[in-house]
C-alpha positions in Angstrom: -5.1 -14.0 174.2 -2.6 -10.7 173.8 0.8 -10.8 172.8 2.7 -8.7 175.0 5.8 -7.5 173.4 7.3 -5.8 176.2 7.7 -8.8 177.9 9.6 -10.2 175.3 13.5 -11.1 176.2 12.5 -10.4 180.1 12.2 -13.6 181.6 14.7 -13.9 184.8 14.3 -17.7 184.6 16.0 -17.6 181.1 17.5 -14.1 180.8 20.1 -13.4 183.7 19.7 -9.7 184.9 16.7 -9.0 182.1 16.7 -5.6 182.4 20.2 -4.5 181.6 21.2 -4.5 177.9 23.8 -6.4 177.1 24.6 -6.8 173.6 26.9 -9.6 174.3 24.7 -11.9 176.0 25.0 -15.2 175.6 21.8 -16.6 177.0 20.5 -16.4 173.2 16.8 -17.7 172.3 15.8 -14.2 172.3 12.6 -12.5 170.0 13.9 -9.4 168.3 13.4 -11.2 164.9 10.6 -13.5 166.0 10.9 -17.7 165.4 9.8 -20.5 163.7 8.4 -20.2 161.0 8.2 -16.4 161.3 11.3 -16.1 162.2 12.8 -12.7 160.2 14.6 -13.4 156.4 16.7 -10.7 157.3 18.2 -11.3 160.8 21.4 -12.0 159.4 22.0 -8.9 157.5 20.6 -6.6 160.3 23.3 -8.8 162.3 26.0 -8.3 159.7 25.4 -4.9 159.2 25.6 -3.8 163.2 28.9 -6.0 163.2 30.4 -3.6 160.2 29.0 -0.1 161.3 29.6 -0.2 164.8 33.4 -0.6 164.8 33.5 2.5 162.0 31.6 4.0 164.2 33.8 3.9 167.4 37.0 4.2 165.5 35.5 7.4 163.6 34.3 9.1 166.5 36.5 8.0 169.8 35.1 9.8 172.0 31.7 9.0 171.5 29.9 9.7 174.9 26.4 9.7 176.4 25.5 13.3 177.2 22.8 11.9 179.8 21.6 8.4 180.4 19.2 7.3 177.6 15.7 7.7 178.5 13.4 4.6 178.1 9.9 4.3 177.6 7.5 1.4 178.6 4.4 1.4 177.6 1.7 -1.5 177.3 3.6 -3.0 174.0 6.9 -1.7 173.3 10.5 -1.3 175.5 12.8 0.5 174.4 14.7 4.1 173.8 12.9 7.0 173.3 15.7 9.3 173.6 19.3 8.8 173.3 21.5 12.1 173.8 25.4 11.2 172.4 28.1 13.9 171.8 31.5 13.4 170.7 
């Protein structure tokens, strides 16, 4: 048995529109800090500290922009960003 990461969060029975991130999604039961019993200590600081930055973020820099659209990368285990071009 193989645990495939990348398929983690994708499910279009329980994720509506899988592929297009959505930090506000409510469908919730996702895996980025695991479950259970291995579900991650720290979850609600990473949580609490994205809800702090962020706003300073966009208030310090307004105009905040992509300079291209960030570049993915899928591979066998892992989804996500491997480049992400901003200017402000």
């Amino acid at each position: 048995m193989g645990l495939l990461l990348a398929a983690a969060n994708r499910d279009p029975a329980k994720f509506s529109d899988p592929d297009r991130f959505d930090p506000a999604r409510a469908d919730g039961g996702h895996l980025a800090f695991g479950a259970g019993l291995h579900f991650c200590t720290g979850a609600p600081l990473a949580r609490l500290e994205l809800q702090t930055a962020l706003p300073v973020l966009f208030a310090r820099l307004p105009s905040l922009r992509f300079q291209e659209p960030p570049t993915v990368r899928d591979t066998f285990h892992f989804h996500g960003l491997e480049q992400l071009r901003l200017s402000w």
